[in-house]
C-alpha positions in Angstrom: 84.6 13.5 84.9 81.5 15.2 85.1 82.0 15.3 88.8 85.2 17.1 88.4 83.9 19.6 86.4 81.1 20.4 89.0 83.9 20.5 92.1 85.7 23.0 89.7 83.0 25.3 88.7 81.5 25.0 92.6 85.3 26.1 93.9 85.2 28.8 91.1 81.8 30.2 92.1 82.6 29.9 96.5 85.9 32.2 95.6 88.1 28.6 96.3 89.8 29.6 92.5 91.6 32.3 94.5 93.3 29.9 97.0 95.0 28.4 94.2 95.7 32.0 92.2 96.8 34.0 94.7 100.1 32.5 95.7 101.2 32.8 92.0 99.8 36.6 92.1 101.7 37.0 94.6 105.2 35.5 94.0 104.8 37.9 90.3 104.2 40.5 92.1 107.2 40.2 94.6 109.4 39.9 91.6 108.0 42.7 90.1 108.8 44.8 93.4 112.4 43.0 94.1 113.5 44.6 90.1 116.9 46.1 91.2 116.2 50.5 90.4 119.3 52.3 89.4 121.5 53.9 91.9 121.3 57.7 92.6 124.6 57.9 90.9 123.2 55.9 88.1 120.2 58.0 87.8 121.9 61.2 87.9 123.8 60.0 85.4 120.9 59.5 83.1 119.2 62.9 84.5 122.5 65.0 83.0 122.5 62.9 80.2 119.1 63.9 79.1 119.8 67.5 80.0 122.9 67.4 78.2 121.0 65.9 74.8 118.0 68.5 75.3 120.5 71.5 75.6 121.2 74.1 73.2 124.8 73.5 71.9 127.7 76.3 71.6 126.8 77.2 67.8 123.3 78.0 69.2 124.7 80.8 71.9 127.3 81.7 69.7 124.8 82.5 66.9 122.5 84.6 69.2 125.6 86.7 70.5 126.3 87.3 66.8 123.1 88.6 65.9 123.1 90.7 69.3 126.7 91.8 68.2 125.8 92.6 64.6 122.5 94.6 65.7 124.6 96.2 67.5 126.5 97.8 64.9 124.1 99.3 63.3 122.0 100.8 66.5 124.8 102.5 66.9 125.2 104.0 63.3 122.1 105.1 63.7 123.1 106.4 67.4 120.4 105.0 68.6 122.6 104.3 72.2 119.8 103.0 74.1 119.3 99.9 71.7 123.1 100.1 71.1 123.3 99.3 75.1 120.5 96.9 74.9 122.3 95.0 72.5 125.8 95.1 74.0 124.1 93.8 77.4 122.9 90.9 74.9 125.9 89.9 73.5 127.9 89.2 76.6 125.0 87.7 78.0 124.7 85.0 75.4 128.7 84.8 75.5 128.5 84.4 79.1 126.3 81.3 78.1 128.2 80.3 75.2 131.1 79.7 77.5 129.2 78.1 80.4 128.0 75.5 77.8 131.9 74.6 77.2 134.0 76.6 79.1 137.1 74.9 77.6 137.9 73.5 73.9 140.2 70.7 73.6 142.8 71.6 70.8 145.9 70.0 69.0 147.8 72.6 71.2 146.3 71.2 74.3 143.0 73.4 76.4 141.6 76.3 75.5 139.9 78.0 78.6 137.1 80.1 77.2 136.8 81.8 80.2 139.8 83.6 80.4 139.4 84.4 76.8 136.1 86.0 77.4 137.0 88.0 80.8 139.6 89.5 79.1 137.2 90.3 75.5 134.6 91.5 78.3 137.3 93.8 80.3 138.6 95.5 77.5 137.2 95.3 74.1 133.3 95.2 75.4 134.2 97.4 78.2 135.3 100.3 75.6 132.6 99.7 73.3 130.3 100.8 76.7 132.1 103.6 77.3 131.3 105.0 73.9 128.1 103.9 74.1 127.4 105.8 77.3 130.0 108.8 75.9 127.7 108.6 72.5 130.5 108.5 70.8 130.2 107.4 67.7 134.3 107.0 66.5 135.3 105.7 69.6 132.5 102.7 69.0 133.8 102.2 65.9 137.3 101.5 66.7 136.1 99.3 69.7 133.6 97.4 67.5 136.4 96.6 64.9 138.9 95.3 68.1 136.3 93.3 69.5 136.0 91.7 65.6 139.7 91.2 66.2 139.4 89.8 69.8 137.0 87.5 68.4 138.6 86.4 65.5 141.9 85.8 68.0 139.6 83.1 70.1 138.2 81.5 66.7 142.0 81.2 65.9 143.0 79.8 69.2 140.3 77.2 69.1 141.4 76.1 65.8 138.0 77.4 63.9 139.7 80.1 61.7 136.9 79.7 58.9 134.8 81.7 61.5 136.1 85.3 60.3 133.6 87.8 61.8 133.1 91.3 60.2 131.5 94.6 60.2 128.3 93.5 59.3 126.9 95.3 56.0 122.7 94.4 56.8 121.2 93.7 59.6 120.1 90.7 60.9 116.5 91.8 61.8 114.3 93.9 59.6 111.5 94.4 61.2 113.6 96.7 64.0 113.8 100.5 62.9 116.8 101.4 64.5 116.2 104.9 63.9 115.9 106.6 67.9 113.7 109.6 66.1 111.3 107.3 64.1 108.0 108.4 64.8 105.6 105.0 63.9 104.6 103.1 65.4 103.3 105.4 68.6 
């Protein structure tokens, strides 16, 4: 026995240990290596997936375009136009995004493409509002803000969400903004 030990501890020293070691090292390691990896398809999957789950959703854009839409208002009482354009360029914006997050909403009625709804919102409703923003005229915004309400409130509708009733905001939704274009502080 005590010969045994001393063949075992004189292979361990002389680096023999590894003759016996390596070929299991080995043969884990191979199966490591040989551990199938998702397909691209697989893993593109995944890579959407985790977009999808780290993305804003629709409420988020459609929140942002209703504060743009609502600070809109009242640069515009104020006839402060160049924030009033400011804002307007905001609001499509973020309803541009709104719709490319889900461009179509799946009703009782059958689809709702959010697209058309918008490019039609955009190339009237929006499209007047600009002009009285670039006219500076203050009636003329008016009526066009209250139609785009109603354009609005026609999509909400149409996507079965009638609880969201917009409306001529009465504060707005930032006050640290002075949306007066004379205001003289800070310089």
């Amino acid at each position: 026995m005590l010969l045994a030990v001393g063949i075992g501890v004189g292979l361990l020293l002389s680096g023999a240990a590894g003759l016996v070691w390596e070929p299991l090292m080995l043969q884990a390691h191979a199966q490591q290596k040989m551990a199938p990896k998702p397909s691209a398809a697989v893993a593109a999957q995944l890579d959407l997936q985790t977009l999808s789950e780290r993305s804003p959703d629709q409420s988020h854009a459609m929140a942002d375009a209703g504060y743009h839409f609502a600070n809109l208002w009242f640069a515009a009482d104020k006839q402060n136009w160049s924030l009033a354009d400011y804002y307007l360029s905001e609001t499509r914006s973020h309803l541009r995004w709104a719709v490319r997050i889900h461009p179509v909403r799946q009703t009782k009625a059958g689809e709702v493409d959010l697209k058309d709804i918008l490019d039609a919102v955009d190339n009237s409703f929006l499209t007047e509002i600009a002009t009285a923003i670039t006219n500076k005229d203050s009636a003329k915004f008016n009526i066009a803000y209250r139609q785009t309400i109603e354009g609005c409130y026609a999509c909400h509708k149409a996507c079965e969400k009638p609880f969201f009733r917009p409306q001529v905001p009465n504060a707005a939704s930032v006050s640290i903004l002075n949306f007066d274009p004379n205001a003289t502080w800070p310089e």
